[in-house]
C-alpha positions in Angstrom: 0.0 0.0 0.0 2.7 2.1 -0.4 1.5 3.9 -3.0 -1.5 5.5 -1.1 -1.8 9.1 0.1 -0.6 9.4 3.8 -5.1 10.1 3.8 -5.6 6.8 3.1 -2.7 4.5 3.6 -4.8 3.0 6.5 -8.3 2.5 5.6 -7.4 0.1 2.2 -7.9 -3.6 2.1 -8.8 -6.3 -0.3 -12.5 -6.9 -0.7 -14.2 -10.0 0.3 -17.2 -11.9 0.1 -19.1 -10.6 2.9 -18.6 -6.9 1.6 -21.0 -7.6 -1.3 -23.6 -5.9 0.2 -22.0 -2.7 0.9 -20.2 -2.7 -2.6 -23.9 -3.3 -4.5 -24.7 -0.2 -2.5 -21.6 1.9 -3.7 -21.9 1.1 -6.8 -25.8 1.9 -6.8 -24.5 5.2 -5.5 -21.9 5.8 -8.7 -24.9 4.6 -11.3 -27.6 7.0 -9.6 -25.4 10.0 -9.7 -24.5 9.1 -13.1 -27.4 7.6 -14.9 -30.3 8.8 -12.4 -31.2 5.2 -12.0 -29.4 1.7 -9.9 -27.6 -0.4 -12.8 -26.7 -3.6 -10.2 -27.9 -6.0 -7.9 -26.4 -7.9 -5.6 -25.4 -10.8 -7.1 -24.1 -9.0 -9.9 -21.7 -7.8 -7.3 -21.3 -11.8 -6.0 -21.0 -12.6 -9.6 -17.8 -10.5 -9.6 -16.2 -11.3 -6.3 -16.6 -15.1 -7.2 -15.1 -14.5 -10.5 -11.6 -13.4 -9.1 -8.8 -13.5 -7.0 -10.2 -11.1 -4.1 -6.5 -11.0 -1.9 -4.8 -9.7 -5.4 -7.1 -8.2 -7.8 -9.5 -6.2 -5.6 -9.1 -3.0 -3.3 -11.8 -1.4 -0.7 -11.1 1.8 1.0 -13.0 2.5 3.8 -14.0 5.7 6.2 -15.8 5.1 9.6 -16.5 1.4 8.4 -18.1 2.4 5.1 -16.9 1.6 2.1 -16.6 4.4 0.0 -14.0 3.2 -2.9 -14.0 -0.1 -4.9 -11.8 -1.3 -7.5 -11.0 -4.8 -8.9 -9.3 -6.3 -12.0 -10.2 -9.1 -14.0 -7.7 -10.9 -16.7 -10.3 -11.3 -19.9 -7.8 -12.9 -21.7 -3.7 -13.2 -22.0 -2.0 -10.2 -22.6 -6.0 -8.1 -21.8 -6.6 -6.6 -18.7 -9.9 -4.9 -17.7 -10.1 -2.6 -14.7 -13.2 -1.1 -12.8 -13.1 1.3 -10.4 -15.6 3.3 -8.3 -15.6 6.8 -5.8 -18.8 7.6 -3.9 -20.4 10.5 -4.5 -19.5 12.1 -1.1 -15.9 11.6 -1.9 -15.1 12.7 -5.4 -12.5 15.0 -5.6 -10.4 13.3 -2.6 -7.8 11.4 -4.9 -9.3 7.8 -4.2 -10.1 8.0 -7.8 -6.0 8.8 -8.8 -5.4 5.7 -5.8 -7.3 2.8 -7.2 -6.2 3.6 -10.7 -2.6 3.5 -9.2 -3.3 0.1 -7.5 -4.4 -1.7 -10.1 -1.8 -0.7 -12.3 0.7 -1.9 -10.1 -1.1 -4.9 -10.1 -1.1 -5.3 -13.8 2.3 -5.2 -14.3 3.1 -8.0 -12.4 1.5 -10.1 -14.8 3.5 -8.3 -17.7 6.7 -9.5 -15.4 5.2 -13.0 -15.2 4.9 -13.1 -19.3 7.1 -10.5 -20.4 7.1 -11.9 -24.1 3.1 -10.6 -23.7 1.8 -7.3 -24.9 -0.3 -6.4 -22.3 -3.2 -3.9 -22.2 -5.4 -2.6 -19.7 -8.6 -1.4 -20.7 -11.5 0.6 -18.3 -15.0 1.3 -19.3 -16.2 4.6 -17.9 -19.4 7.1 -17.9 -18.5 9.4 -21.3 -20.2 12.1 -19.5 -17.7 12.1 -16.7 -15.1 15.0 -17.4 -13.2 14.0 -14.3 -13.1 10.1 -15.1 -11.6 10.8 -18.5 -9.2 13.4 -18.1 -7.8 10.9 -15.3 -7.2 8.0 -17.4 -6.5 10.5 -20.3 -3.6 11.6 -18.0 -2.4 8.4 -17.3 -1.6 7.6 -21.0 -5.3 5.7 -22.2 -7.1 6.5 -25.2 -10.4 6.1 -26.4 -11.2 3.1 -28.7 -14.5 2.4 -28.7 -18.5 3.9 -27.5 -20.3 1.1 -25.7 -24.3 1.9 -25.2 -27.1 0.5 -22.9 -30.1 -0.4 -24.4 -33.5 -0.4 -22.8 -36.6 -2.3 -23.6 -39.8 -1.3 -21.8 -42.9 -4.0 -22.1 -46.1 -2.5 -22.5 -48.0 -5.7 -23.9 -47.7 -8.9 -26.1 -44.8 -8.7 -28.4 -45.0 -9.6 -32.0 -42.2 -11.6 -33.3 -40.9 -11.4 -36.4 -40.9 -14.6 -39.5 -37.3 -16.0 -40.3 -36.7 -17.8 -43.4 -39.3 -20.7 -43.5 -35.8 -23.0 -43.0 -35.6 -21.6 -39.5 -36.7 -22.9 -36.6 -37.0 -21.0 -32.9 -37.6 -23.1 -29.9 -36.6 -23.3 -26.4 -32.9 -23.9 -25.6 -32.5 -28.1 -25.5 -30.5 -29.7 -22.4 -27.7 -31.0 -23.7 -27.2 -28.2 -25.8 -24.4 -26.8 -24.3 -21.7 -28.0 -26.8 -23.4 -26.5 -29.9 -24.1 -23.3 -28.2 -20.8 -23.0 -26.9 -19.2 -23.5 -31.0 -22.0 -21.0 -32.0 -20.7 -18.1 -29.9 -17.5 -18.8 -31.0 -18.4 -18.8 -34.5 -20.6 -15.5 -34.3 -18.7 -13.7 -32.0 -15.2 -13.9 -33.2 -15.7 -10.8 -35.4 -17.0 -8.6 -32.6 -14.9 -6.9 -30.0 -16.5 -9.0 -27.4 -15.0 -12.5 -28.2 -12.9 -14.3 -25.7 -11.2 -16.9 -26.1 -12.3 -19.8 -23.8 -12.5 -23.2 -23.2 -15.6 -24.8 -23.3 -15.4 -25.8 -19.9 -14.7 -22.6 -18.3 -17.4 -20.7 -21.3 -20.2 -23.2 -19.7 -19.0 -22.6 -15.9 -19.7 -18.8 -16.8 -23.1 -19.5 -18.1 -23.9 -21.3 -14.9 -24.7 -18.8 -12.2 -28.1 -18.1 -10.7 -29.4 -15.3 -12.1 -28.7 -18.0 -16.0 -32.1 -18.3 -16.7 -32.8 -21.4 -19.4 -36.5 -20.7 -18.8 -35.0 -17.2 -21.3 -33.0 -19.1 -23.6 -33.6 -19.9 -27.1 -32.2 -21.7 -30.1 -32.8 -21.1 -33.7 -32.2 -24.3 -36.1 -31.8 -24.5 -39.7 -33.1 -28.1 -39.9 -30.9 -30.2 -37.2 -28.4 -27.3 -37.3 -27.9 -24.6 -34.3 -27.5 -21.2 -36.4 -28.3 -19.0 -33.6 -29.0 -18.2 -29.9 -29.9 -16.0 -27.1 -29.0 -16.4 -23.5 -30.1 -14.3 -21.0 -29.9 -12.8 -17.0 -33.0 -13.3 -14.9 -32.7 -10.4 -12.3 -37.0 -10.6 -11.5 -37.2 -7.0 -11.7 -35.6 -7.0 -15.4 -34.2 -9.2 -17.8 -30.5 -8.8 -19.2 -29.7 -10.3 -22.3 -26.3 -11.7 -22.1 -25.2 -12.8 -25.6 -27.3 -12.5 -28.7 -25.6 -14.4 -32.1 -26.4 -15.4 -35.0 -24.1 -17.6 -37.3 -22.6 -15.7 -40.2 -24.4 -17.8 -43.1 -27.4 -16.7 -41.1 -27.5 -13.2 -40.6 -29.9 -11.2 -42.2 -32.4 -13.7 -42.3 -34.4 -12.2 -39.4 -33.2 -14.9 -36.8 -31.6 -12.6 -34.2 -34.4 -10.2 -34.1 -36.8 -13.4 -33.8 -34.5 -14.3 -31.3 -35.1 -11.1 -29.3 -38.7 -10.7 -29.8 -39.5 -14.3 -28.5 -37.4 -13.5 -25.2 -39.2 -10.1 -25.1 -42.7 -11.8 -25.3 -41.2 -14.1 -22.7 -40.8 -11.7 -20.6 -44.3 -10.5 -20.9 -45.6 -13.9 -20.0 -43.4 -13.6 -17.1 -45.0 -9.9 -16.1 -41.5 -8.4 -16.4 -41.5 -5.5 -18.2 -37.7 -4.5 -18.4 -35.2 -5.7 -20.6 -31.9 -4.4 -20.9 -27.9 -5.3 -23.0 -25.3 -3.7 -23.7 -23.7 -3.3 -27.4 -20.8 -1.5 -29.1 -22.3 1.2 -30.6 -20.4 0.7 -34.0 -20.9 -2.7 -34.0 -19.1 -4.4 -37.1 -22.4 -7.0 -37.2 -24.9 -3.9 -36.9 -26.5 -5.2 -33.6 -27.0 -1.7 -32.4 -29.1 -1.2 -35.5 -31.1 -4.6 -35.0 -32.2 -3.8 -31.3 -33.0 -0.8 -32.3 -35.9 -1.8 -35.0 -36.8 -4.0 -31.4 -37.9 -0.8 -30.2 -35.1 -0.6 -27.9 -33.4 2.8 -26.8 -30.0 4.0 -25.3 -30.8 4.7 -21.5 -27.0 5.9 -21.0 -23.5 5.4 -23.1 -19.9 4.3 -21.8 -16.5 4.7 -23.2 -13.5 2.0 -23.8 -9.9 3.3 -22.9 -7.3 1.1 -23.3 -3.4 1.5 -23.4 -0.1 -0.6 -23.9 1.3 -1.8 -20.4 4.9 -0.2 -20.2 8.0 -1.5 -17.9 
């Protein structure tokens, strides 16, 4: 912790499990001020914790026993880094900002010293309306690569979905599945920014946390032949679609906006009324342009940064 203002220095610690409560309510802080509205529950926030190495990759500060910084870092893939970091309201202005940034740095280039025959980057995701949040990673040598945009879908009644070539084929996600699914992704995501390569094993672990809803998946089939698929987040209070892809001898057929549609009217059968996902808003496959003929809208826009990791 040597790196922390003389402020600080003592009220830092790695997170653990039992803080998810109070880090769901920080973070539902930071959206709030930002957005006007709560973008995370708590076992998004368990989700997280789970998913890393908490004595190593993750960093509380702390004031009078509330928690009033988070930050944590997540390897997406060799040689990517993604960091997340988050200031209360009450606090901005106070450098913890300037001090998680720092920390997780550090952190990252210990695993360029582990694999120094890696290019390493680090990447953040941050509100594009935050002046302050830029012009700190700005300053610390990050650019901007890419506009990411959250789409909202509000059900007001039955949802009309949409004919696919007569080939086609939409039904409910089969057991068993798992193995086509998991070579469809790969297939339709490799030519979008968020591919990752994965084993199959560690893709389906990902896909099997509690809020994975199968009741909200579907397949499309071109005879015996899995060509697309949805898979989606059941939060009761909304919905979040996950992954949406369609095969690329498929596309344009009508099969991912069937796909949407038929977990929107799903929805509606469930009585809940909000769907949300998130999508690169220059999408190379033109997804932004396919949810919104859904009817779906940008509720609030984030920005990629990324840079080189430098000895």
């Amino acid at each position: 912790m040597t790196n922390l203002p003389n402020t600080w220095i003592n009220h830092s610690r790695p997170a653990v499990l039992e803080d998810a409560a109070a880090i769901t309510d920080l973070i539902m802080a930071c959206d709030i001020a930002e957005y006007g509205v709560p973008d995370i529950v708590i076992e998004d926030t368990i989700e997280i914790l789970n998913g890393i190495p908490l004595s190593t990759n993750t960093w509380v500060i702390f004031v009078d026993d509330q928690i009033v910084s988070f930050g944590f870092l997540e390897e997406d893939q060799t040689g990517k880094l993604s960091f997340y970091g988050y200031v209360h309201p009450s606090f901005i202005g106070q450098g913890l900002g300037s001090v998680l940034l720092g920390q997780m740095e550090e952190r990252a280039l210990q695993y360029k010293a582990e694999q120094p025959e890696v290019v390493w980057h680090l990447s953040n995701v941050i509100p594009v309306n935050n002046k302050r949040a830029v012009s700190l990673v700005e300053d610390r040598g990050y650019r901007f690569k890419r506009l990411y945009s959250r789409m909202t879908m509000e059900l007001k009644g039955p949802q009309t979905i949409v004919s696919t070539a007569d080939s086609i084929m939409i039904c409910p996600s089969k057991p068993g599945s798992e193995p086509a699914l998991y070579a469809a992704y790969c297939e339709a995501f490799q030519d979008t920014n968020r591919y990752r390569e994965t084993t199959y094993e560690a893709w389906v672990a990902a896909k099997s946390g509690d809020q994975y809803d199968r009741k909200l998946w579907f397949s499309a089939y071109d005879g015996d032949e899995l060509v697309g698929f949805i898979i989606s987040k059941n939060f009761k209070d909304h919905v979040f679609v996950d992954l949406l892809g369609v095969r690329r001898a498929w596309r344009k057929s009508g099969t991912g906006l069937a796909l949407l549609q038929t977990v929107f009217q799903a929805c509606y059968e469930q009585g809940i009324e909000h769907v949300q996902l998130s999508v690169d808003a220059a999408s190379l496959t033109g997804a932004n342009r396919l949810y919104e003929r859904a009817g779906m809208t940008a509720s609030f826009q984030m920005g990629f940064y990324e840079k080189e990791l430098l000895s």
